[in-house]
MARLO-920097 format. One record per residue (C-alpha): residue number from 1; residue in three letters; chain; x negated, y, z negated. Coordinates in steps of 0.2 Angstrom, whole numbers, plus 5000, padded with zeros to 4 digits. Layout:
BEGIN
+-----+--------+--------+------+------+------+
| num | residu | chaine |    u |    v |    w |
+-----+--------+--------+------+------+------+
| NUM |    ALA |      A |    X |    Y |    Z |
...
+-----+--------+--------+------+------+------+
END
This chain:
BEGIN
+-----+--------+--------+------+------+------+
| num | residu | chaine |    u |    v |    w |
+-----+--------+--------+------+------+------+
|   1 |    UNK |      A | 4351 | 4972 | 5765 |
|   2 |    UNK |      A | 4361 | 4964 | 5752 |
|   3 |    UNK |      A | 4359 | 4947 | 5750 |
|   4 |    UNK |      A | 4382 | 4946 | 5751 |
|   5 |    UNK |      A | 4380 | 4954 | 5768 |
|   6 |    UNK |      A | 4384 | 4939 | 5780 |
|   7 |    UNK |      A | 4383 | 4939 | 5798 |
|   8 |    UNK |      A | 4401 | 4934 | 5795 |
|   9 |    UNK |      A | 4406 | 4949 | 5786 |
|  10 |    UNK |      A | 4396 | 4960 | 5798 |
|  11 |    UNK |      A | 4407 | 4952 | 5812 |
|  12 |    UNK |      A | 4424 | 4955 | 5805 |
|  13 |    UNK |      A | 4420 | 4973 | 5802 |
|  14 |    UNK |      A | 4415 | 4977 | 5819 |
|  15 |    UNK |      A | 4430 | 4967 | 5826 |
|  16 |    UNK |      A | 4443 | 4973 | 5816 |
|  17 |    UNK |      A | 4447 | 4957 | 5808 |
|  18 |    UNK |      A | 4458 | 4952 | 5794 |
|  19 |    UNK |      A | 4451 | 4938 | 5786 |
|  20 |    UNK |      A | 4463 | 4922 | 5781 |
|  21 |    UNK |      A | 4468 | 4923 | 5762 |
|  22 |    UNK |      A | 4482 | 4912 | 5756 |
|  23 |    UNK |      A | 4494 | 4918 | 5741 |
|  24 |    UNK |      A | 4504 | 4907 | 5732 |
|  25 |    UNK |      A | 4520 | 4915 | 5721 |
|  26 |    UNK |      A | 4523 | 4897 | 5714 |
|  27 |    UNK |      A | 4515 | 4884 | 5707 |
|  28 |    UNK |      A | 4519 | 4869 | 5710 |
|  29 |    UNK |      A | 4530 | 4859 | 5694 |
|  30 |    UNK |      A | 4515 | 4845 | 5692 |
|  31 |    UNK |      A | 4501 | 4861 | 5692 |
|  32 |    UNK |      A | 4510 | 4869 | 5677 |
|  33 |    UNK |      A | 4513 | 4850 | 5669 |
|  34 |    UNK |      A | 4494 | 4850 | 5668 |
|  35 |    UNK |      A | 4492 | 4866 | 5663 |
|  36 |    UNK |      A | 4503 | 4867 | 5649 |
|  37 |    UNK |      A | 4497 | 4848 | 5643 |
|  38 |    UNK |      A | 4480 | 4857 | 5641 |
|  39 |    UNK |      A | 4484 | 4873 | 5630 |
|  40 |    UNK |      A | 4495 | 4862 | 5619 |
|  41 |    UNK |      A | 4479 | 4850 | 5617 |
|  42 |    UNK |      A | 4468 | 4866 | 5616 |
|  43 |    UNK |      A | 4480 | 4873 | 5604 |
|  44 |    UNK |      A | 4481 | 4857 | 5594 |
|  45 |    UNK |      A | 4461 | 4855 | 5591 |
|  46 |    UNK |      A | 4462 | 4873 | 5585 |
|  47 |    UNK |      A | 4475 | 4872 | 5571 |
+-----+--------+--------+------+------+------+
END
């Protein structure tokens, strides 16, 4: 038995569950700031 194989998973599979997974479409405007802020100071060190 894999080590991955939880008593948790087990569970859900025999109930038939769908386990909770958030998805976000859109980052939030501070998130992309930060990011941006980082590939242009990556970018800069580079070059």
């Amino acid at each position: 038995m894999p080590l991955n194989y939880l008593f948790s998973k087990r569970n859900q599979k025999i109930r038939d569950e769908i386990p909770d997974i958030i998805y976000h479409d859109i980052l939030p405007n501070k998130l992309r700031n930060q990011i941006n802020y980082i590939i242009v100071d990556t970018i800069d060190k580079l070059f």
